[in-house]
N, C-alpha and C positions, 0 to 999 in steps of 0.2 A: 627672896621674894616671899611672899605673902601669900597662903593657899587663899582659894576665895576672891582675891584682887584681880581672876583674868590673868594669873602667875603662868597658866598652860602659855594662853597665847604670846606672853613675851618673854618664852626658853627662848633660847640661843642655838639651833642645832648645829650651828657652828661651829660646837663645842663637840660635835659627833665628827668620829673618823669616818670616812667614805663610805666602808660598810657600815657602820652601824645607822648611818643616813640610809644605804639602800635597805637594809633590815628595815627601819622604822617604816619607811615610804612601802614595800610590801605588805606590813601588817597593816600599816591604815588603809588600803586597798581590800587584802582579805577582809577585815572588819569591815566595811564599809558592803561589801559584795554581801557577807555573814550575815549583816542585819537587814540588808534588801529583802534576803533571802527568808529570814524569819517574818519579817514583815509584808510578805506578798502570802507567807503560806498560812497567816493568823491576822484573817481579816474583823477578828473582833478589835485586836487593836486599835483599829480607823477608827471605830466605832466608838469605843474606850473612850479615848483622847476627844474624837469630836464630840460625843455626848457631852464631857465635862467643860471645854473650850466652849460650847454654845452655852449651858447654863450660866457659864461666869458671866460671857458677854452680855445676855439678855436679864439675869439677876443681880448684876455688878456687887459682890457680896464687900460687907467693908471688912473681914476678917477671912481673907483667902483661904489662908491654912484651915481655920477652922471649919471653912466652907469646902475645900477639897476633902478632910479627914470624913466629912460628914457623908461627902458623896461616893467616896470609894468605899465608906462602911455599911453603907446600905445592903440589909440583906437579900436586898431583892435586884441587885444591880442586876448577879451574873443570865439570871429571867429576862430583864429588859435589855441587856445586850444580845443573849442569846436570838431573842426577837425580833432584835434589829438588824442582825448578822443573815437572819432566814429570811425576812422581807426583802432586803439586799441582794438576795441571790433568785429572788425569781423575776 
C-alpha cells in the first residue's frame, strides 16, 4: 500500500494476534483520552484552528498552503490569539 492513499484506513488488523489487537485498541483509547486532555487544558488551540478555518472560509484563498504558511507566520498571531483566548474567558 501506498502511504498517502488512506493506506492507514485499509490495514488489515486481522493480521494482529489478539493481544496486539487489544494493545492497539488501548492505545487509540489513551491517545484519544491524551489529546481530549491537551485540548480542553489549551484553549488557544480552538482559537488557532478557528481563526484560520474562518479566514480560509470568508477569503477562499486560491494557494492554500501559501495562505496557511502566511497566517501561521504572522508575528503577531501569538497577540491576537492571546486576545482572543482572554475575551473567551470572561
Amino acid at each position: 500500500m501506498m502511504a498517502g492513499n488512506g493506506a492507514l484506513a485499509k490495514l488489515d488488523v486481522g493480521v494482529l494476534s489478539a493481544e496486539q489487537q487489544e494493545k492497539l485498541r488501548r492505545f487509540k483509547i489513551r491517545t484519544r483520552v491524551d489529546n481530549e486532555t491537551y485540548l480542553r487544558s489549551h484553549p488557544e488551540v480552538e482559537v488557532l484552528i478557528g481563526g484560520f478555518l474562518r479566514d480560509v472560509i470568508l477569503k477562499r484563498p486560491a494557494d492554500i498552503r501559501e495562505f496557511a504558511a502566511d497566517h501561521f507566520s504572522n508575528p503577531s498571531l501569538h497577540v491576537v490569539i492571546g486576545s482572543k483566548v482572554e475575551g473567551n474567558m470572561e
